[in-house]
N, C-alpha and C positions, 0 to 999 in steps of 0.2 A: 631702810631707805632714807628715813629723814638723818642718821648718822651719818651717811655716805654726803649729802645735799651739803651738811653743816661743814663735812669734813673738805669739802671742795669750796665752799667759801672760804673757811679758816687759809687753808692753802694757798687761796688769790692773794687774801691778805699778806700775808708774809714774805710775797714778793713784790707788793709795789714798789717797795721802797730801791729795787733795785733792778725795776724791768721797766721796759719801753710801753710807754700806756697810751693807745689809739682809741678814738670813738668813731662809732658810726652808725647809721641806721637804716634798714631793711625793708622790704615789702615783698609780699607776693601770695601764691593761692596755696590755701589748703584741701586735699583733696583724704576727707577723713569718713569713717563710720564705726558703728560701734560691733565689739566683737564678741565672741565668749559662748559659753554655752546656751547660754538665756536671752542671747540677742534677736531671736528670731521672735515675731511675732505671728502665732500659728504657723501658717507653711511658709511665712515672706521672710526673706533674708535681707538684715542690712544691705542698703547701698551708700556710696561715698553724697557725702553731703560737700559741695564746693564751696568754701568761704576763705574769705581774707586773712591775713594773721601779717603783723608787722608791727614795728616799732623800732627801739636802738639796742644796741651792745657796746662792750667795753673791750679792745682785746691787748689782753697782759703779756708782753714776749718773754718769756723763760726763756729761750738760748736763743741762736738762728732756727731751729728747727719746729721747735712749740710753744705754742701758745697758751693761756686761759682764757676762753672768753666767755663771760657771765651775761647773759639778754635779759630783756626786759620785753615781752611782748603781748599784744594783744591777739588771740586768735579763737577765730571763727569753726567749731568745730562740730560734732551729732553727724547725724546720719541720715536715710531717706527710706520708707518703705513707697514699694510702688504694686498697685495691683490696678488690671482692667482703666490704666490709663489716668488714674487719681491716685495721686501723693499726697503723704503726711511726711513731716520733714521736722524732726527733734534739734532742736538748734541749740546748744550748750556753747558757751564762747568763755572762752576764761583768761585770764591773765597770767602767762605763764613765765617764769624764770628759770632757764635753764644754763646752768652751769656746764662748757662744753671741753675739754684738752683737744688741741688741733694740734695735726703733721701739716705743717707746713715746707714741701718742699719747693725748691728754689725756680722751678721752671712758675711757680704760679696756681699747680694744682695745691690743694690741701684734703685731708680727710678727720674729720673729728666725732667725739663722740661722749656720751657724760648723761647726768640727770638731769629730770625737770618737774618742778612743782610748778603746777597750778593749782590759782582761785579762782574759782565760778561765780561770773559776775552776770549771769542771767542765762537761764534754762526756758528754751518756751517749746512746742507742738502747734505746727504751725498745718492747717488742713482746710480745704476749701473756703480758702480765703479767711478763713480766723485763724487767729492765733491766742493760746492759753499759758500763761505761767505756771509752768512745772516745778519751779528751783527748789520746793521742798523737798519733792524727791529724790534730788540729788546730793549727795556729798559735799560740802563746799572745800575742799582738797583732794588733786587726782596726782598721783604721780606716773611717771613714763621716763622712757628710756630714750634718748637719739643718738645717730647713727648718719652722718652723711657725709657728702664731697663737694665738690665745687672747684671754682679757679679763680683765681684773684689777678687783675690786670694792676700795673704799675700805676697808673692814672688813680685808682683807690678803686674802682666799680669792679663788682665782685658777682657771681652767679653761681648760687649752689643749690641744691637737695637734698633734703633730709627725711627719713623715717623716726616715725614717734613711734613706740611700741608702750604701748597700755599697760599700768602695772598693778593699779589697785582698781578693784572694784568701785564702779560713779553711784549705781544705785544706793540711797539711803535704808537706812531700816528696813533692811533685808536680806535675805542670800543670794539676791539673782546673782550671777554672774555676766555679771555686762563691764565690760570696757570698752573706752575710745584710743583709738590711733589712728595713723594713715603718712601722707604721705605732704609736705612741702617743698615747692619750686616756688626761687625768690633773688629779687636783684637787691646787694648791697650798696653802699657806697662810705669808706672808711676816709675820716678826714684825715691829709695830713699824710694821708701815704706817699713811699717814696723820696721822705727828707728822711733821711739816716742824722 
């Protein structure tokens, strides 16, 4: 995976020099939890934990039709057990860079897809009103996969969704099998678009 990551940087790089380069920056909700065989805790099964995720991107036009675009983001991510009306809620938020190839076609839809590494920049368990720092027992690198669409308006404001699909196990010094993924809706807004 880290081959594939490096090998999709290297590739941005080698076309700055001759592709049209936009910035812009993002926000919206992530609707994530964790998966796998070891994610249940006795009979409760993850549920989607709601947090933020946003920040900027960069996007690199390789022809009319595709793009690269490399992010930079912050996102809010864990999951939620609920039993008899009291939650515990694993909060893991990490800093994720995902390197994406977008179709971009001409009416304004696009679909893209690519890796993403993240850093774990605070793990907590959050339960009747405490909260406890977990981050040792976490990984401090997760990798995942994305997969999303959206549409892009001429003005720069953009609106799309994407799936994170978990690839490496988050628990540390261990064999659970647990991962995070899930699901993000989020409003762009690319500067500069529309001058050719």
């Amino acid at each position: 995976m880290k081959k594939i990551f490096f090998l999709s940087v290297f590739t941005a790089a080698a076309f700055i020099g001759q592709a049209q380069i936009k910035f812009g920056i993002k926000a919206g909700a992530n609707f994530s939890k964790f998966s796998g065989e070891d994610a249940k805790i006795e009979d409760l099964s993850p549920k989607f934990r709601t947090g933020f995720a946003g920040g900027g991107f960069v996007n690199i036009g390789l022809n009319e039709m595709f793009s690269l675009q490399p992010e930079l983001l912050y996102s809010m991510e864990g999951t939620t057990y609920k039993e008899s009306g009291e939650k515990a809620t694993y909060k893991t938020d990490y800093i994720n860079v995902p390197v994406l190839v977008q179709y971009n076609n001409p009416s304004g839809f696009y679909a893209e897809t690519g890796p993403q590494i993240g850093y774990l920049v605070s793990a907590k368990i959050a339960y009747d009103g405490n909260s406890v720092d977990i981050k040792d027992s976490f990984k401090k690198i997760n990798f995942s996969w994305g997969l999303g669409a959206g549409y892009k308006l001429s003005n720069g404001l953009g609106i799309g969704a994407r799936y994170n699909l978990g690839i490496t196990k988050i628990a540390d010094n261990t064999d659970a099998n647990i991962k995070v993924g899930g699901f993000h809706v989020g409003l762009s807004y690319t500067f500069g678009a529309g001058k050719e």
